[in-house]
C-alpha positions as CSV (number, residue, x, y, z in Angstrom):
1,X,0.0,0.0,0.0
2,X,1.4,3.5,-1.1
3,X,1.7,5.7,1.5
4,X,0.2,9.4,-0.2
5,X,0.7,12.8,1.9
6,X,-1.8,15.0,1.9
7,X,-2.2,18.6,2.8
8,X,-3.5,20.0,6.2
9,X,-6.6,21.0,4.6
10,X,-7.9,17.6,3.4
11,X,-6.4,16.4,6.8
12,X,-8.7,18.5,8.7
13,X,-11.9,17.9,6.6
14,X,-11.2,13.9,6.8
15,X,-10.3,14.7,10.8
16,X,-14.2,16.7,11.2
17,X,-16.1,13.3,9.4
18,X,-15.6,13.8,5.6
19,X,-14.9,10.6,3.6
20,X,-14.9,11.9,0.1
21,X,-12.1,14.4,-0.3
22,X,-11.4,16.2,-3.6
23,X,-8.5,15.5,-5.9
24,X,-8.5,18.4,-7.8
25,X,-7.9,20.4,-4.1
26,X,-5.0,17.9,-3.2
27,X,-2.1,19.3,-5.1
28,X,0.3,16.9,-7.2
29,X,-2.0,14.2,-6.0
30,X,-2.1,11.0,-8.7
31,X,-4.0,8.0,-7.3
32,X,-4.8,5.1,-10.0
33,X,-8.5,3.9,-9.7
34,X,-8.7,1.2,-6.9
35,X,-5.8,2.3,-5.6
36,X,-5.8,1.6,-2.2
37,X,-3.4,4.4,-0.2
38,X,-2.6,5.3,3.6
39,X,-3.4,8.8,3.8
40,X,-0.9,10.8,6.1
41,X,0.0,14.3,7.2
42,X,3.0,16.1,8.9
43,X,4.3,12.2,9.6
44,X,0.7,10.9,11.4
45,X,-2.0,8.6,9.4
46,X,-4.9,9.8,8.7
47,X,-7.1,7.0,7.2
48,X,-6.8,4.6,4.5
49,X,-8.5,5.1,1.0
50,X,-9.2,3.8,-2.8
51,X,-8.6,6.3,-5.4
52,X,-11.6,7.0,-7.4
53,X,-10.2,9.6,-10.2
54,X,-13.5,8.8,-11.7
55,X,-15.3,11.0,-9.9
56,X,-11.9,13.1,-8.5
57,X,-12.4,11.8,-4.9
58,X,-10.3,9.2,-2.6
59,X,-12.4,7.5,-0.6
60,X,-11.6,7.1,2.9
61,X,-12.7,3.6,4.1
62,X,-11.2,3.6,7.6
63,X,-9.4,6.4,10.0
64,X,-7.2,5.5,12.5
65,X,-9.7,5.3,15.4
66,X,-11.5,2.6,13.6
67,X,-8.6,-0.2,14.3
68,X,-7.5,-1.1,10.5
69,X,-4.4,-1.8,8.8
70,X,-6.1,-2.6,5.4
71,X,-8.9,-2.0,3.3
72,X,-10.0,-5.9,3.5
73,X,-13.2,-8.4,4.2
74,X,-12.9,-7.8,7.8
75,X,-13.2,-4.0,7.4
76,X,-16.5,-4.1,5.4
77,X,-18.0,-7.1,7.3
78,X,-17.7,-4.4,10.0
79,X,-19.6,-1.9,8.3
80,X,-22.4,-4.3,7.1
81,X,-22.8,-5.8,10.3
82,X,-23.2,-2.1,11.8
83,X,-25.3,-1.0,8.8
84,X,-27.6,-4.1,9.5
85,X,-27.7,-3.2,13.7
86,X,-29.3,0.1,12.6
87,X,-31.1,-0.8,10.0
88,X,-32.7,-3.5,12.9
89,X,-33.0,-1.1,15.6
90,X,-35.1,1.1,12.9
91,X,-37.5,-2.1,12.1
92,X,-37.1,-1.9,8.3
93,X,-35.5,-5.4,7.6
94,X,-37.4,-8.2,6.9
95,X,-37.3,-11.6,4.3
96,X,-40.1,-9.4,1.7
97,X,-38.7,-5.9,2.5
98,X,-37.5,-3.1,0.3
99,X,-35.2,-0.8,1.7
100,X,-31.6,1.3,2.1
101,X,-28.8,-1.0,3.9
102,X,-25.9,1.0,3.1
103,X,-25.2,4.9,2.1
104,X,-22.3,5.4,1.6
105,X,-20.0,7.7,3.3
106,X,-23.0,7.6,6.2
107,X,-22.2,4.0,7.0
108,X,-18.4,4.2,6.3
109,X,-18.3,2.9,2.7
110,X,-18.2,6.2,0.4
111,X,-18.9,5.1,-3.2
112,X,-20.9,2.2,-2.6
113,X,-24.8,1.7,-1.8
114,X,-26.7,-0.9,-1.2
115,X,-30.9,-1.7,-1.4
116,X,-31.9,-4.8,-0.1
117,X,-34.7,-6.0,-2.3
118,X,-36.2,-9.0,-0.2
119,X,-33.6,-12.4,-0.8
120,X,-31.8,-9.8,-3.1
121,X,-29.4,-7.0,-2.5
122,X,-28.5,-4.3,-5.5
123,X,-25.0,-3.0,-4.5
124,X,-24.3,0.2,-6.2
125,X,-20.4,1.2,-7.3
126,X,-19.9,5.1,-8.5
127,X,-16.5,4.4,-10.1
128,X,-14.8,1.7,-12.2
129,X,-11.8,1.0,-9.9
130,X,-14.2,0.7,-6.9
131,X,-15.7,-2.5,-8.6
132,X,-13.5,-5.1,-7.3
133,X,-14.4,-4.2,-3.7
134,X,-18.0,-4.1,-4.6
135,X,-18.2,-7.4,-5.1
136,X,-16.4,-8.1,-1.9
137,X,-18.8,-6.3,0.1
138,X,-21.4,-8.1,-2.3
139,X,-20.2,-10.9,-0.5
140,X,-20.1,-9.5,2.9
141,X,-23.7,-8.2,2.5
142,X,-25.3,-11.7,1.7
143,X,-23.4,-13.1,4.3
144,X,-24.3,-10.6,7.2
145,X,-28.0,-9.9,5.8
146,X,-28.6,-13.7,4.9
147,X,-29.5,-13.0,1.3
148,X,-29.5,-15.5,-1.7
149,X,-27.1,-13.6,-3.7
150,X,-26.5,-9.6,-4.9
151,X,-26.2,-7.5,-8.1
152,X,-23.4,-5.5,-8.2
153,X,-23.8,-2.7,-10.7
154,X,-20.8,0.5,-11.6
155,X,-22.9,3.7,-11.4
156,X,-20.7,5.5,-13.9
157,X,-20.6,9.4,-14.0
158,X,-22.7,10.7,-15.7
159,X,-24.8,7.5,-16.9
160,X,-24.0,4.4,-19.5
161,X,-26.4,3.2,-21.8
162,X,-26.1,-0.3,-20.7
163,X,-24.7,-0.7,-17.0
164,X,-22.5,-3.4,-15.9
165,X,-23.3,-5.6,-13.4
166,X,-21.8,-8.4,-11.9
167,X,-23.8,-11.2,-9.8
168,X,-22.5,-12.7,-6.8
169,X,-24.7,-16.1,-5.2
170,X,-27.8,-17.1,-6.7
171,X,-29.1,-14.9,-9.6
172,X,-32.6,-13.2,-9.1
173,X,-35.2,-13.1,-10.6
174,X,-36.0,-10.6,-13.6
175,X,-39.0,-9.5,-11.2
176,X,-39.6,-9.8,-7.8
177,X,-42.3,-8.6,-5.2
178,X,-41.0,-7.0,-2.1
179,X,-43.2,-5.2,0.6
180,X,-43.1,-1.6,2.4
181,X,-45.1,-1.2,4.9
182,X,-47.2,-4.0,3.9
183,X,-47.5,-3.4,0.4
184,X,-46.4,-5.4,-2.2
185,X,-44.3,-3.6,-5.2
186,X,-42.6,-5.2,-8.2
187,X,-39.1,-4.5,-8.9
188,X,-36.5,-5.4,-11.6
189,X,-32.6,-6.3,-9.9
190,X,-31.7,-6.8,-13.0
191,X,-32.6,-3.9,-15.0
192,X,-30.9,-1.1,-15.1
193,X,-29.6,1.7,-12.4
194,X,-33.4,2.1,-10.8
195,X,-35.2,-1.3,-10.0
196,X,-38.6,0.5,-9.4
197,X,-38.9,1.2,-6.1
198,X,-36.7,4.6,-4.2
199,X,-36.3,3.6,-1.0
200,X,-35.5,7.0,-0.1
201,X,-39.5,7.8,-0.2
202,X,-40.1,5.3,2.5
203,X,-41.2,7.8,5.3
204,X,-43.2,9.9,2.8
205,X,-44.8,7.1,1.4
206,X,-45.8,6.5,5.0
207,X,-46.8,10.0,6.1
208,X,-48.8,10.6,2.4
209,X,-52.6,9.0,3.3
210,X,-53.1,11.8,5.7
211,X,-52.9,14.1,2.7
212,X,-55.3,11.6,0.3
213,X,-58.6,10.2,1.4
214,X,-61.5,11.1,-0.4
215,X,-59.5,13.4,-2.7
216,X,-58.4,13.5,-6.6
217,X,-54.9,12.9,-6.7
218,X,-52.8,13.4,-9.8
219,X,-49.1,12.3,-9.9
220,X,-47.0,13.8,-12.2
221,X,-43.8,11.7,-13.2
222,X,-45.6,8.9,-11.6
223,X,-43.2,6.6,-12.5
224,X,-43.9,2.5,-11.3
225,X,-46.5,4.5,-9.5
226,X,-45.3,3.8,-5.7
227,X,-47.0,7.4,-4.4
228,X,-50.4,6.5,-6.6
229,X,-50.7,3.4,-4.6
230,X,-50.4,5.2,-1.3
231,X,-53.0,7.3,-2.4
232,X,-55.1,4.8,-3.4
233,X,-54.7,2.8,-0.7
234,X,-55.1,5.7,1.5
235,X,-58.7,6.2,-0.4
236,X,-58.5,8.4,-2.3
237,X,-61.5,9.4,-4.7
238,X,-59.5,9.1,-7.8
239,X,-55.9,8.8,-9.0
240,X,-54.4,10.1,-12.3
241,X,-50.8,9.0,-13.0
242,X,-48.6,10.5,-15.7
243,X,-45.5,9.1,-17.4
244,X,-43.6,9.3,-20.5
245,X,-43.1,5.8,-20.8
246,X,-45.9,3.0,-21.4
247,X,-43.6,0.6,-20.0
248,X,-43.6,2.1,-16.4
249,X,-47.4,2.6,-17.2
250,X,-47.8,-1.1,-16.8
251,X,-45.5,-1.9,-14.5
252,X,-47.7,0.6,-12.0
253,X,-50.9,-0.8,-13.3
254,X,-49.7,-4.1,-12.0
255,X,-48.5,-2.7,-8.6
256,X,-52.5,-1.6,-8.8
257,X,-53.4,-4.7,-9.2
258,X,-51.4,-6.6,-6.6
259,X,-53.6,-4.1,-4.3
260,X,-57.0,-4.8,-6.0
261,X,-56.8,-0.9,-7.1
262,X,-57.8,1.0,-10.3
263,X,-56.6,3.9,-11.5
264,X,-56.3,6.5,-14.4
265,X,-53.0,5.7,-16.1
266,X,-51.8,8.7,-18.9
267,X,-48.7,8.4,-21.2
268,X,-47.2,11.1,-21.6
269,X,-45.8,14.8,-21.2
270,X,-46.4,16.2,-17.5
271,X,-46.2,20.2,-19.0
272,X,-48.8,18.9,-21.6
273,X,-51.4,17.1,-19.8
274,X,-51.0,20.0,-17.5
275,X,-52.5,22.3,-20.8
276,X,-54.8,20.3,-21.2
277,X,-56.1,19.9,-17.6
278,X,-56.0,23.9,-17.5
279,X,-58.0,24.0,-20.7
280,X,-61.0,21.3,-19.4
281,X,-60.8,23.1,-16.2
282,X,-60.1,19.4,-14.4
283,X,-59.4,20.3,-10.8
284,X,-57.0,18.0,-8.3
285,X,-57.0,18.6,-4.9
286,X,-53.7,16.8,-4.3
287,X,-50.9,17.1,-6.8
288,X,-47.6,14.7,-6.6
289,X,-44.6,16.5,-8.4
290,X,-41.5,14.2,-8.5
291,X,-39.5,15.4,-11.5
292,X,-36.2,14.4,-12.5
293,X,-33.5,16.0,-11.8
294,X,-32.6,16.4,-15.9
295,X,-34.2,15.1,-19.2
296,X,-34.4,15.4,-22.6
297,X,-38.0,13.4,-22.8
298,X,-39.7,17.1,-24.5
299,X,-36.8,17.3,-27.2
300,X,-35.4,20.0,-25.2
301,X,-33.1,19.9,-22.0
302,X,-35.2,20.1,-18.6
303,X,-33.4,21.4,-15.2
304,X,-35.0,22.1,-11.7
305,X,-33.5,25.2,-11.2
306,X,-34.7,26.8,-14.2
307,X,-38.0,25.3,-15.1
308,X,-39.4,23.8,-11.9
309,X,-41.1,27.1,-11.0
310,X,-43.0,26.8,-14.5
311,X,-44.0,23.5,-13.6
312,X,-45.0,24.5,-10.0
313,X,-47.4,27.3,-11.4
314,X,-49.1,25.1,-14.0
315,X,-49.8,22.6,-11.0
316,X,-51.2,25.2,-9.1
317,X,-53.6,26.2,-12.0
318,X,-55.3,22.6,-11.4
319,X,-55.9,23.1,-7.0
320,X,-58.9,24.5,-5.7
321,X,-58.4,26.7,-2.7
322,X,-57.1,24.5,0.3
323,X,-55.8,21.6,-2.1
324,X,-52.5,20.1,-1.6
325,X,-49.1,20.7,-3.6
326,X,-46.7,17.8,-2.6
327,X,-43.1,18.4,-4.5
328,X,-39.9,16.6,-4.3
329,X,-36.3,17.5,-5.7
330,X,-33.1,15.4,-5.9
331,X,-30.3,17.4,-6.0
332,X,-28.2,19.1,-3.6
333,X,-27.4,21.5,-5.8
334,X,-31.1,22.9,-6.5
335,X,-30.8,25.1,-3.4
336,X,-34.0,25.3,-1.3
337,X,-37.3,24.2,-3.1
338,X,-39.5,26.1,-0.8
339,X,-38.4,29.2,-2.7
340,X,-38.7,27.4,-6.1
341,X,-42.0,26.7,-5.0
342,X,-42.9,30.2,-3.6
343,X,-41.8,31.1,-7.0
344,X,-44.4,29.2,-8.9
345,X,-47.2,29.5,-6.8
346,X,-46.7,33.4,-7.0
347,X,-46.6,33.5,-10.9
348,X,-49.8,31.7,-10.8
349,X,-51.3,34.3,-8.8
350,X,-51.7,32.1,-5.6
351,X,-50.7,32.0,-2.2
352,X,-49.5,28.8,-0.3
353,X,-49.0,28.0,3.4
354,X,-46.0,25.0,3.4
355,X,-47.3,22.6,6.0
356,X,-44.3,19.9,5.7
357,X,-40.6,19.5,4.7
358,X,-38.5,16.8,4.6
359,X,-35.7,15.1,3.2
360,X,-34.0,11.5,3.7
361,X,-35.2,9.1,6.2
362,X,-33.2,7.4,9.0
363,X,-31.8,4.7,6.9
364,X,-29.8,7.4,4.4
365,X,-27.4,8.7,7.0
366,X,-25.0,11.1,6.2
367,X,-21.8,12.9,7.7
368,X,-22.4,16.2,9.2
369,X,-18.7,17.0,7.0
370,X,-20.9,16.6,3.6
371,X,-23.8,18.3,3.6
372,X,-24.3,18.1,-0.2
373,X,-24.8,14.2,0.5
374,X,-28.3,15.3,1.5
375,X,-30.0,15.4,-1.6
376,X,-33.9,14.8,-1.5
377,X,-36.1,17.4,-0.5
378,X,-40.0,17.3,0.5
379,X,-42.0,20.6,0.6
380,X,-46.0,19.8,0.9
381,X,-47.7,23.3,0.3
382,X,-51.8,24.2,1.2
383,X,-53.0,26.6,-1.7
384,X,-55.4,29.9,-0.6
């Protein structure tokens, strides 16, 4: 193992809790990817840590504090096994459950995750040379959690066509059930970077029926239509889910069925079904906005920052006085959405009292070093 010295700077920040230090701050610093280093500074170690020039970050695996000479099995059986104790202690595992077993740099392994899908867990690596460790805490994972096996899959920068994935144990299925909170959802191990189910919703999923009963819900983006379930199951009068893709369509009208639900099921733009709505005067009295982040679906680049508020204000247009505005964003670097959302509402000539925020639930921890790590944002806003 290489021994790399580092400036007082990056020793501080990985001294306070950070576990993804920057590259490009770390002067003359040249780490190969996978590259595991011991990290020092003015002669003491500071931790130990892969390179990941991928993504221009080492990532710092262990500190001295935490008793290791090496980045090996031992090390990350240790920060399954701790994963998994809070992970108990917060009631979410379980041989059908969906949900968030490790988050990287919050349980000690930055640039890895890991969802456990029932017998299945999807470990996800956010840099080529991180792979090879991947697949030993693949194997650490199934060990600790008693799975059947794990898909390992590289989360490259900035997205892949195709991702790579390697299996470790027993291959899933292409589609499995799993259960939150009692429901049953499909997901797909398999296929792709997003298996159909964000864990990171759990505790708004939860908290949503007080919002839903006896109301018309729409929910734009709707995706494998997780938040239309809750509001069905919640009983709501009627829910109307929008998505660009017919595919996801059907994979939510199944997750209906597996509920004995129905539902309204539209493919296709969110902006235009939003015209349309505005035009037939269709009203809503709770709206579900979960956009990405970026697309290119409309033919022309979408972004939060900029276009959110738009999106906000033709919401708005379809909410009766009192009616709810539920929005989520999931980016750090958005800023706050409240004031996105004050934006919108006040172009469309409304006025909005917020009655919730949130963000990620107990089982995304993060260090207090890297706030940018918190990501999702809720804001749930009653229109005058």
């Amino acid at each position: 193992m290489r021994t790399l010295e580092i400036p007082d700077p990056a020793a501080t920040f990985i001294a306070g809790g950070g576990r993804d230090p920057d590259l490009a701050r770390i002067a003359g610093c040249t780490v190969a990817a996978g590259e595991h280093v011991q990290l020092v500074s003015n002669n003491e170690e500071v931790g130990l840590a892969l390179g990941d020039p991928d993504n221009a970050r080492l990532r710092v695996l262990a500190v001295p504090s935490d008793g290791f000479a090496r980045i090996d099995a031992a090390l990350l059986g240790f920060r399954v096994e701790r994963a998994l104790a809070w992970r108990t202690q917060l009631g979410v595992p379980g041989p059908t459950h969906a949900y968030r077993l490790l988050h990287g740099a919050g349980d000690g392994v930055p640039g890895f995750a890991c969802d456990v899908l029932g017998p299945t867990a999807v470990i996800y690596v956010y840099g080529e040379g991180l792979r090879a460790l991947g697949r030993q805490l693949a194997e650490a994972i199934v060990g600790f959690a008693r799975l059947e096996g794990a898909v390992v899959k590289l989360r490259a920068r900035g997205g892949a066509s195709e991702v790579e994935q390697d299996i470790v144990g027993k291959r899933p299925d292409e589609a499995l059930v799993v259960t939150e909170h009692g429901v049953p959802f499909e997901v797909h191990p398999l296929a792709g970077l997003n298996h159909g189910l964000f864990t990171d919703m759990r505790e708004h999923r939860r908290g949503l029926p007080r919002f839903a009963p006896g109301k018309r819900v729409l929910n734009l983006f709707s995706y494998t239509g997780a938040l239309s379930v809750t509001c069905a199951r919640a009983g709501a009068a009627s829910v109307t889910s929008v998505d660009t893709s017919e595919g996801v369509q059907a994979w939510a009208r199944g997750n209906f069925a597996r509920s004995n639900l129905s539902g309204r099921f539209e493919t296709g733009d969110a902006v235009r079904f939003l015209s349309r709505a505005v035009r037939d005067r269709e009203r809503y009295d709770l709206v579900l906005v979960d956009p990405p982040t970026f697309s290119t679906a409309r033919g022309s680049p979408w972004t939060l920052d900029r276009d959110y508020p738009k999106l906000i204000a033709q919401a708005a247009a379809v909410i009766p006085a009192g009616g709810i505005l539920w929005l989520a964003a999931n980016t750090h670097e958005l800023g706050s959405l409240a004031k996105l959302a004050q934006k919108g509402v006040r172009s469309a000539g409304r006025t909005a009292t917020i009655v919730e925020q949130g963000g990620l639930p107990p089982e995304y921890p993060t260090v207090a070093a890297q706030p940018q790590d918190r990501y999702l944002q809720i804001c749930v806003l009653r229109l005058g």
